[in-house]
N, C-alpha and C positions, 0 to 999 in steps of 0.2 A: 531381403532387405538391401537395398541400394546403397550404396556412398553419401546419398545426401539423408536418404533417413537415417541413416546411420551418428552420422553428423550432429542432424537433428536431438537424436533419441541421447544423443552423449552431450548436447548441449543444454538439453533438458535436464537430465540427471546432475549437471554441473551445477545448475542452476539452484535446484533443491537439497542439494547439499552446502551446499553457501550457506542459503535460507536457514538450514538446520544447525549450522554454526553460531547464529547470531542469539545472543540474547533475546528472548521475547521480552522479558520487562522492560527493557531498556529502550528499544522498539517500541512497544506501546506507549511507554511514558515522552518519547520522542513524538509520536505522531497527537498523543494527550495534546501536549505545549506546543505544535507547531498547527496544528488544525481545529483542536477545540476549541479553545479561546476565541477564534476565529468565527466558528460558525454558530457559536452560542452569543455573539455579541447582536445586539437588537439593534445599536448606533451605526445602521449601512444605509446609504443613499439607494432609490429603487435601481441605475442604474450599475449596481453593484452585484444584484441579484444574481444576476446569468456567473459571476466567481464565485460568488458563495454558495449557488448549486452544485459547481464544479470542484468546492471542495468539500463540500459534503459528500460530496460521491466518493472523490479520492479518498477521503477519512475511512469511511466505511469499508473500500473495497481494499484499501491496507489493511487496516483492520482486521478483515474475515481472512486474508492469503496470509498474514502470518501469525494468526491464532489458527489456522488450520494445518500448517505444516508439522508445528507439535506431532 
């Protein structure tokens, strides 16, 4: 292993240890009240579509990384 994988593989690890510090409920109920209300609201102009795809995405994909770090 190299210096920069090295780096890497310790940057990584930092990373998911953080992750593993933080409250999941508090997190979820964070991402609940900043994105759901959002993309469960029917009142969006069509040109608003393309960000409220992109946070549907965002919701989702927090969502799944810190219910799966558990």
């Amino acid at each position: 292993m190299n210096i920069q994988e090295l780096r890497q593989s310790n940057n990584e690890q930092a990373v998911i240890d953080l992750f593993k510090s933080v409250d999941i409920e508090s997190v979820n109920e964070f991402l609940d009240h900043t994105f759901y209300g959002y993309i469960t609201t029917q009142d969006y102009a069509e040109s608003e579509e393309a960000k409220r795809s992109t946070c549907v995405f965002t919701y989702q994909r927090l969502k799944e990384l810190f219910n799966s770090i558990q």
